[in-house]
C-alpha positions as CSV (number, residue, x, y, z in Angstrom):
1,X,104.4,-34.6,178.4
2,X,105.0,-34.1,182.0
3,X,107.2,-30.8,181.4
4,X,104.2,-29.4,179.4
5,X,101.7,-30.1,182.4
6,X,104.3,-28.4,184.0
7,X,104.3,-25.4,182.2
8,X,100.5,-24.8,182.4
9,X,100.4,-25.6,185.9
10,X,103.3,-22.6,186.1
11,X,101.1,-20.2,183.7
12,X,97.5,-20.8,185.7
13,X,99.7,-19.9,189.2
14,X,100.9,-17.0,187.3
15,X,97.9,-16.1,186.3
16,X,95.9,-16.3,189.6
17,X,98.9,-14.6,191.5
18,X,98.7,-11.6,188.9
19,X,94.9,-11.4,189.2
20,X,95.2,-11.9,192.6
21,X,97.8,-9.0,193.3
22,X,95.3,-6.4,191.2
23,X,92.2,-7.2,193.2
24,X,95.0,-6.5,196.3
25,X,96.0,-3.7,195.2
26,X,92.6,-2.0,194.4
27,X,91.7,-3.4,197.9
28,X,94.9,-1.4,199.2
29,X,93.7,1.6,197.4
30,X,90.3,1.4,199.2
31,X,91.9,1.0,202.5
32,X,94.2,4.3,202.0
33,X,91.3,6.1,200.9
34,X,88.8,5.3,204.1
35,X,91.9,6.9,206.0
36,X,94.6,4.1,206.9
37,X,98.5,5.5,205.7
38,X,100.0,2.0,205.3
39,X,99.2,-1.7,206.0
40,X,100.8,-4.8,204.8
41,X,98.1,-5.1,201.7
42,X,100.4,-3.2,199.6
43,X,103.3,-5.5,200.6
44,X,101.7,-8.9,199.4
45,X,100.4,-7.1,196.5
46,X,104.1,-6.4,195.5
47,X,105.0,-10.0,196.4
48,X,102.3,-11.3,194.2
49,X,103.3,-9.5,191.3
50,X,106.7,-10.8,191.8
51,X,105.8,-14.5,192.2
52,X,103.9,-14.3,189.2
53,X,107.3,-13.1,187.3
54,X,109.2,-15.8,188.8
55,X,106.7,-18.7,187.5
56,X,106.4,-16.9,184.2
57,X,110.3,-16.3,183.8
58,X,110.7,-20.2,184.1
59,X,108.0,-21.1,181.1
60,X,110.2,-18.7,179.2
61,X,113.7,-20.2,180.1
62,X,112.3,-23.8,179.6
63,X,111.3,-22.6,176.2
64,X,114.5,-21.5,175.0
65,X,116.0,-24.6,176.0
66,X,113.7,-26.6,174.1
67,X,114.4,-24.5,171.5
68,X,118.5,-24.8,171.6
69,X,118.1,-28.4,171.5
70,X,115.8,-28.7,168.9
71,X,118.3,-26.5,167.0
């Protein structure tokens, strides 16, 4: 039960961190267009986008675990 709470605590990150890095990103985009070259915006988009993969690679691994020793 616990490993299951687990899981959807890992998707809802995942999901905020994705949403999150979009709403960065078109912030990033509106900051390049009033002028600015580069700024750190497009940086934590990036590292959103790769938390997010990290917390949804995990749901995926425990699955096929689950799935081996069902097997």
């Amino acid at each position: 039960m616990s490993e299951l709470l687990n899981d959807k605590r890992r998707l809802a990150i995942g999901v905020v961190l994705i949403l999150s890095a979009i709403a960065t990103f078109i912030y990033g985009l509106l900051e390049r267009s009033a002028g600015k070259d580069f700024n750190e915006i497009w940086m934590l988009a990036i590292v959103m986008f790769l938390g997010a993969s990290v917390h949804l690679q995990k749901i995926g691994k425990r699955q096929k675990k689950n799935q081996k020793k069902k097997a």
